[in-house]
C-alpha angles and dihedrals in degrees: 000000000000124000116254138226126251120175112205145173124230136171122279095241092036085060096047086055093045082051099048090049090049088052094050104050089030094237110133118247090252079058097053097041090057097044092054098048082043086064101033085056099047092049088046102046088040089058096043093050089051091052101053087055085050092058086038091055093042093050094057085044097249100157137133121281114247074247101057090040090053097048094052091052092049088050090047098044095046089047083055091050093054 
């Protein structure tokens, strides 16, 4: 599949960083874009898909007992305290 074209607008100063990066790692700006839209999307979509298995999980009641709740609070109090 061939890439595809998007036409945005960005900040002045944002575009003379984006330029002096390209120019450092000798990538050109359309690279980094990509690249950083690449990542954006993947962390994004990452956290929306876990939280949808969170709400999934919360709807059929699937939640910690007062006990386990308890328990990791007490691990994680006492590892502060040392």
């Amino acid at each position: 599949m061939a890439d595809s074209v998007l036409t945005l607008r960005i900040d002045p100063r944002l575009r003379k960083k984006l330029d002096k990066l390209a120019e450092s790692t000798q990538r050109s700006r359309a690279f980094l874009a990509a690249e950083a839209i690449r990542e954006y999307v993947d962390v994004n979509e990452w956290q929306v898909e876990e939280i949808k298995k969170a709400v999934a999980e919360a709807d059929a009641g699937d939640f910690a007992s007062d006990e386990q709740v308890q328990k990791a609070i007490a691990k994680w109090t006492r590892r502060r305290a040392h």
